[in-house]
C-alpha positions in Angstrom: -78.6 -20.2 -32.0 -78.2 -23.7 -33.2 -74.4 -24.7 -34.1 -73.7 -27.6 -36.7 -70.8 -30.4 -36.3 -68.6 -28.0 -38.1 -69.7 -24.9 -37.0 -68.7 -26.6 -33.3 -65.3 -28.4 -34.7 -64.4 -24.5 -36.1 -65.4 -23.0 -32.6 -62.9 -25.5 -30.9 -60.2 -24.9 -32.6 -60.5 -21.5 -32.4 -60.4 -22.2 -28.5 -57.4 -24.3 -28.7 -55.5 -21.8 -30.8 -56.4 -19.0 -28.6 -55.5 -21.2 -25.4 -51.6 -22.1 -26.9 -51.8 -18.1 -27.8 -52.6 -16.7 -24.5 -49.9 -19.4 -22.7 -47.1 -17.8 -25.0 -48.2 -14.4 -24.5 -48.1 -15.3 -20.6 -44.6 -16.7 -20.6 -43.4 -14.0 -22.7 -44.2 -11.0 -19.7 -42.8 -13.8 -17.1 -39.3 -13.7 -19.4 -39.4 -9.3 -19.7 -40.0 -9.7 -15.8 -36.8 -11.8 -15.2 -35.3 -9.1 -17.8 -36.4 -5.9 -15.5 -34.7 -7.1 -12.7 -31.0 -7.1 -13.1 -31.4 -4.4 -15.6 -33.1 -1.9 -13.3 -30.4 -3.4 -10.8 -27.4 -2.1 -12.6 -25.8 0.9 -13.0 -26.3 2.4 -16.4 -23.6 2.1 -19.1 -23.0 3.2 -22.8 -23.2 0.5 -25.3 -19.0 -0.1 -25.2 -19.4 -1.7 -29.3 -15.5 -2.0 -30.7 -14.1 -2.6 -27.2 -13.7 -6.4 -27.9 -11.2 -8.6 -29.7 -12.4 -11.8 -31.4 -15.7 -10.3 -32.2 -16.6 -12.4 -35.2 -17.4 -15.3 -32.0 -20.9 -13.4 -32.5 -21.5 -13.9 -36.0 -24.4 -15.9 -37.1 -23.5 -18.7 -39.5 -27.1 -21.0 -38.6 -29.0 -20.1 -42.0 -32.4 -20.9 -39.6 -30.7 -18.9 -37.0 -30.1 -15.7 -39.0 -33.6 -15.7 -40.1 -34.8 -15.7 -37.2 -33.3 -12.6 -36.1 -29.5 -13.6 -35.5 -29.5 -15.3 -32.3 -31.9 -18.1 -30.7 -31.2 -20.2 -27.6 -34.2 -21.5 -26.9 -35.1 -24.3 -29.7 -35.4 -28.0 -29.2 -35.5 -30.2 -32.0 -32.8 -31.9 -33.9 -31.0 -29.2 -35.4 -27.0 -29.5 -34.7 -26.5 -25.4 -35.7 -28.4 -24.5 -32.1 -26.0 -26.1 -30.0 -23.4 -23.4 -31.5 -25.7 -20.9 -29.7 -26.0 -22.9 -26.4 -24.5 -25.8 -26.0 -27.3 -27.6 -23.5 -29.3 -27.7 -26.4 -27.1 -30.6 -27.8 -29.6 -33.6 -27.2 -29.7 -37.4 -28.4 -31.5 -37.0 -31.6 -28.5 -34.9 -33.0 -26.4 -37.8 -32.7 -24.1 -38.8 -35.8 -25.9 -35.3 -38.0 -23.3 -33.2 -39.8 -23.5 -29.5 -40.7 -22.1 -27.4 -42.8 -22.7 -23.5 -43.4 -21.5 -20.9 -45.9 -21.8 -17.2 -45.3 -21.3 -14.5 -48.4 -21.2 -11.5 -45.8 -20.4 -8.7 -47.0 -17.3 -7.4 -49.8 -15.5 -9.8 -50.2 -15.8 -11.2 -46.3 -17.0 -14.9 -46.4 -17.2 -17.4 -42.9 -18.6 -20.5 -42.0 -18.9 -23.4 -39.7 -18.9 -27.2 -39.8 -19.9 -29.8 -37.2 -20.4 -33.2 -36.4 -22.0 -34.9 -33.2 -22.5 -38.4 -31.3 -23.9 -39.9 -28.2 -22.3 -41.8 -25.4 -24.1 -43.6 -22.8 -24.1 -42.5 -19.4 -21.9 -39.3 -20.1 -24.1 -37.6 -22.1 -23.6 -35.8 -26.0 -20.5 -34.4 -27.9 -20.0 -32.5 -30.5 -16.9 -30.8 -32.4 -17.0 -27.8 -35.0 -14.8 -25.4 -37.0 -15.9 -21.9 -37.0 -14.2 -19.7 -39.4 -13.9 -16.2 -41.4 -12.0 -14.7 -44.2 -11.6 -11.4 -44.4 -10.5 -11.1 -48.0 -7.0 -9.5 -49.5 -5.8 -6.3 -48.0 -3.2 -3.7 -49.4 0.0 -3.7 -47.7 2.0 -0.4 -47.7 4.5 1.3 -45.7 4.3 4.8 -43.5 5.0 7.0 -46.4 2.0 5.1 -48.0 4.1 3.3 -50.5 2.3 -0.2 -52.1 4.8 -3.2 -50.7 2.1 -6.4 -51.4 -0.6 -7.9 -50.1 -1.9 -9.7 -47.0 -4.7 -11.3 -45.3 -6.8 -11.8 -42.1 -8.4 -14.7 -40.6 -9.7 -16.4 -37.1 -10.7 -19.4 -36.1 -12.4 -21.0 -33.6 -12.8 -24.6 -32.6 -16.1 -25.9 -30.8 -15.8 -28.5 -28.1 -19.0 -29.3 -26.9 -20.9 -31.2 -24.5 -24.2 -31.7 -22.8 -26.4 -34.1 -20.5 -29.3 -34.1 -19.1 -30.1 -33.2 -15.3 -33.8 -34.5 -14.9 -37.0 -35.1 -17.4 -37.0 -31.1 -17.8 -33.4 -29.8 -17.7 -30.6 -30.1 -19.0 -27.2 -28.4 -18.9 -24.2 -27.9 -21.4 -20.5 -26.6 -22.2 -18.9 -25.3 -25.1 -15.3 -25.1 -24.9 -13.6 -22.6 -27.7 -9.8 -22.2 -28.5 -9.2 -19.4 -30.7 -6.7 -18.4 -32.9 -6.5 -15.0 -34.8 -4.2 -13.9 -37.6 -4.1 -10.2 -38.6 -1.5 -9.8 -41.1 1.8 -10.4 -38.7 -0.2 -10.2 -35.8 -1.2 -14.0 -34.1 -3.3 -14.0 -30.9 -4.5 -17.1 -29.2 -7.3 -17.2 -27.0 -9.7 -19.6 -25.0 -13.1 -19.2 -24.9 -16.3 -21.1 -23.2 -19.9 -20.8 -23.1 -21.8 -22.6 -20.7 -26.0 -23.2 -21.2 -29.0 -24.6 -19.3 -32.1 -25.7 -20.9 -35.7 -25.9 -19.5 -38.2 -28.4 -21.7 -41.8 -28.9 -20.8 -43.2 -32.6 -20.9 -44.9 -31.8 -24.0 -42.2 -30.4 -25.8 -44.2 -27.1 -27.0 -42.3 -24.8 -24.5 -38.4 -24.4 -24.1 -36.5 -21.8 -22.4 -32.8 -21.1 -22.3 -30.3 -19.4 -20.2 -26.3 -19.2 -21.8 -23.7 -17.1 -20.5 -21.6 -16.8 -24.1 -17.8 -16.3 -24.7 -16.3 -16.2 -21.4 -12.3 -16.3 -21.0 -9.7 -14.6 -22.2 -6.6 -13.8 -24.3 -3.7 -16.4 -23.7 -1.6 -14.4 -25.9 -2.5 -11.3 -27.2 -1.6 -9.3 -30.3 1.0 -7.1 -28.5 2.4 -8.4 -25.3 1.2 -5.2 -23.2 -2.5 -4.8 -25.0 -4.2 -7.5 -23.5 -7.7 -7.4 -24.7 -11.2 -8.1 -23.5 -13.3 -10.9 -25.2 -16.9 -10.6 -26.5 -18.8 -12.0 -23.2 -22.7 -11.9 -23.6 -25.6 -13.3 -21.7 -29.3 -14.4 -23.3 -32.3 -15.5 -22.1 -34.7 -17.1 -24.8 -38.0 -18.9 -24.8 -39.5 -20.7 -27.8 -43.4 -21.5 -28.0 -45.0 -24.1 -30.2 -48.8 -24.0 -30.8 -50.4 -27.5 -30.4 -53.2 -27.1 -32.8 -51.3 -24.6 -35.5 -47.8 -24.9 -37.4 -46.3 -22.0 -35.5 -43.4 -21.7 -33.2 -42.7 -18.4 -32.1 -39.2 -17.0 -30.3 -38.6 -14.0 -28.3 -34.4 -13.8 -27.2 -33.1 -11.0 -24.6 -29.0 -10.9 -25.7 -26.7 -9.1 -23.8 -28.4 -8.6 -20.9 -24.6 -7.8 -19.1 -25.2 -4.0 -21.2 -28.1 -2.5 -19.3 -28.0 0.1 -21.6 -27.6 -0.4 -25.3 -28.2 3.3 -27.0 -25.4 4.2 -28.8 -24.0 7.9 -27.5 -22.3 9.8 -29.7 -19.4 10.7 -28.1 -18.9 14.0 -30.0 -22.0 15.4 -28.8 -21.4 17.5 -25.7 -24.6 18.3 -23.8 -28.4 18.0 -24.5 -29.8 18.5 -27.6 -31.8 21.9 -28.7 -34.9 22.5 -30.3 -34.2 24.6 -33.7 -37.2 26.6 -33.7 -37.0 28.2 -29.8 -33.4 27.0 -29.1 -34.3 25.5 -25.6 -32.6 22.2 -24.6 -34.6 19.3 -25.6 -36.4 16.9 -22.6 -35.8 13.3 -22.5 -39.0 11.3 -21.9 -37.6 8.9 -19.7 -40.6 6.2 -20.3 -39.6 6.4 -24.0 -35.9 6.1 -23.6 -36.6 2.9 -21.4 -38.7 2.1 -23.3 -36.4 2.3 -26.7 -33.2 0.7 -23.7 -35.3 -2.4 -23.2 -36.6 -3.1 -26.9 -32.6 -2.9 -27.9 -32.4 -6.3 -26.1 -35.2 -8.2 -28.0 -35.3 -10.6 -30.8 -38.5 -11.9 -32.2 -39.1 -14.8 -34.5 -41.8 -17.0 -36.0 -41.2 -20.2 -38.3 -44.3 -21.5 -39.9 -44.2 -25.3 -40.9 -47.0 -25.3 -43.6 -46.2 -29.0 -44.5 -43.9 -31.7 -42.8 -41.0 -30.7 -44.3 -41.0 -27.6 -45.4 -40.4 -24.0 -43.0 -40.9 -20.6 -43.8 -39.3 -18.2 -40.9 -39.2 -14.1 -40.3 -37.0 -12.2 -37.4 -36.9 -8.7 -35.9 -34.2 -7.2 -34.7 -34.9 -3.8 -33.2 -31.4 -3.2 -32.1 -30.1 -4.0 -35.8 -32.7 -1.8 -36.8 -32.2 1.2 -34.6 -28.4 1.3 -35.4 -28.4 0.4 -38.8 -30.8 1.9 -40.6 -30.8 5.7 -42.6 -33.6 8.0 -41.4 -34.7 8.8 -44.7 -35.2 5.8 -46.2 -35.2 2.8 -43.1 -36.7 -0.1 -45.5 -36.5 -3.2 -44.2 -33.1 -3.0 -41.9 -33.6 -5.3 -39.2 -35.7 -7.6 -40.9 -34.8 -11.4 -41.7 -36.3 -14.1 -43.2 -35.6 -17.3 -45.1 -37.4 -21.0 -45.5 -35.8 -24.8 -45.1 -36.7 -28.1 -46.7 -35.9 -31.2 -46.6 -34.9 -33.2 -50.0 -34.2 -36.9 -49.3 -32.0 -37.3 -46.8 -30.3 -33.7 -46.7 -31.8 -30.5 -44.9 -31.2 -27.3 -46.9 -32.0 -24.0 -45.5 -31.3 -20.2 -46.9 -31.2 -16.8 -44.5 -31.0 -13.5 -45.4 -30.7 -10.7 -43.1 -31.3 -7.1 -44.1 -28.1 -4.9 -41.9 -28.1 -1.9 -44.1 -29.6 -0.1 -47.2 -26.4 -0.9 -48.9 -26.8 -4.8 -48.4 -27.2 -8.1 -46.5 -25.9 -11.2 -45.6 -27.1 -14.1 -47.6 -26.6 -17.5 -45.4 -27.1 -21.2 -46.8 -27.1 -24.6 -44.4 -26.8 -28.3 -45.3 -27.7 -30.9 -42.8 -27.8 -34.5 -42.7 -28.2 -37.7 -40.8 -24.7 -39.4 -41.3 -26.7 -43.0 -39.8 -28.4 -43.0 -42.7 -25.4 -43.5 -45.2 -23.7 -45.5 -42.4 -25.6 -47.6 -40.2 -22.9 -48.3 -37.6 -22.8 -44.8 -36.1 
């Protein structure tokens, strides 16, 4: 068979995108390998969802990040939202870049989060930001139910970050979080910290990231003898970008601290029966690990069709699984969303589907502050 010059060019690059295909598809069974081992090591535990206090510290307020399915740890470019998400991914070419996010979530809840970072020499990157949410106007009334006014209920945490490099490849980073919680006439004050690693080939296509999240605990709690625990969560995360083809692809393991994330109706006493011959109904204990181990995974894929311009889809099985309606399970679980860059500014838009009955709708603005003032 005689090939032509571009028959042959076509046939490479074919090979090439294969090859970068295969290698993710490689480091993606050596991360679920890491994951089978402390989960088959643990005892298994119900999914213990409402147990925590500060739970809006998990909220996703990256537009890129919610489209990608809600949580990434693994990226590294020069985006100041990932560092929010682990803080060794802070790096020198996020020095003097501002962001600022909105979130419409959902009624009339709204959050966001604003940063700013810079670079010292010899002690490595910083970076401070305000995380916020408002939970809107609530009805005040007394026990008899009578109407006495309004009130309202916010948190806030403030991001204290820092990172440095260890060698070439890894690099390690801190986030500390003070948080302060209004409920009405309730104040709670708390302190939390995250604390990150980061792995970085030397061609920059492959990253990999390890963050134990929101770690502490109440310093003064909303009633002196109800001390509560805060949301603590572990991830593992690898990001993969092809070398001859705009894809980077994501796959994130979050809380790996839960072996078991099915949700168990408490109600429910016993197995459940078959309605045609009223027998109790057998587990299939491949598919139920099966369903345990897919609740821990995030998948993502941007696409960069031109330099500056991103197109970017998540899945979220766990989302999905808890989420959505039998009958009608549409696109729960899904994200997606797209960035560009106009001048100097980055915009960016998410939106992540949670329920038939809506979804979150998040916008990003970056920029280089350096470019407006030269000094920084």
């Amino acid at each position: 068979m005689k090939i032509n010059r571009v028959n042959y060019r076509s046939y490479c690059g074919y090979r090439s995108i294969r090859t970068d295909v295969m290698q993710f598809m490689n480091r993606f069974q050596i991360t679920i390998l890491f994951m089978l081992v402390p989960l088959s090591a643990l005892q298994i535990y119900a999914q213990p969802g409402g147990y925590y206090t500060y739970a809006f510290m998990n909220l996703t307020n990256s537009a890129r990040v919610a489209s990608l399915g809600g949580k990434v740890v693994s990226v590294w470019d020069d985006d100041l939202n990932l560092p929010f998400h682990n803080p060794s991914l802070l790096n020198d070419s996020m020095s003097g870049h501002l962001v600022i996010n909105y979130i419409n979530y959902f009624s009339d809840i709204n959050y966001g989060y604003v940063s700013c970072s810079g670079n010292y020499e010899n002690i490595g990157n910083f970076a401070a930001g305000l995380h916020y949410i408002n939970y809107g106007k609530f009805t005040a009334a007394d026990r008899t139910g009578i109407v006495t006014g309004e009130f309202t209920a916010s948190e806030y945490a403030l991001n204290l970050i820092w990172s440095r490099s260890i060698d070439s490849l890894f690099r390690i980073g801190v986030n500390i979080k003070p948080v302060y919680s209004v409920l009405e006439s309730y104040q709670s004050v708390g302190l939390l910290a995250d604390a990150g690693i980061t792995y970085v080939n030397r061609k920059g296509l492959f990253s990999a990231g390890l963050v134990f999240r929101n770690f502490g605990t109440q310093l003064k709690a909303y009633h002196d003898s109800n001390r509560e625990p805060v949301p603590f969560e572990i991830l593992l995360g690898i990001s993969q970008k092809l070398e001859h083809a705009p894809f980077r692809f994501f796959v994130t393991a979050h809380n790996l601290q839960k072996p078991d994330m099915r949700y168990q109706d408490r109600e429910k006493s016993g197995r459940e029966l078959d309605p045609v011959s009223g027998e109790a109904i057998q587990e299939n204990r491949l598919e139920a690990f099966g369903d345990g181990l897919m609740r821990h995974m995030i998948f993502g894929v941007e696409l960069i069709p031109l330099k500056h311009f991103y197109l970017r889809a998540g899945y979220n099985y766990q989302r999905r699984k808890e989420m959505m309606i039998s009958t009608n399970v549409a696109m729960v679980g899904f994200s997606w969303g797209f960035g560009l860059k106009i001048s100097r500014f980055h915009i960016s838009y998410g939106r992540a589907a949670y329920h038939l009955a809506g979804a979150s709708n998040h916008f990003s603005l970056s920029t280089d502050l350096s470019t407006f003032l030269p000094s920084l």
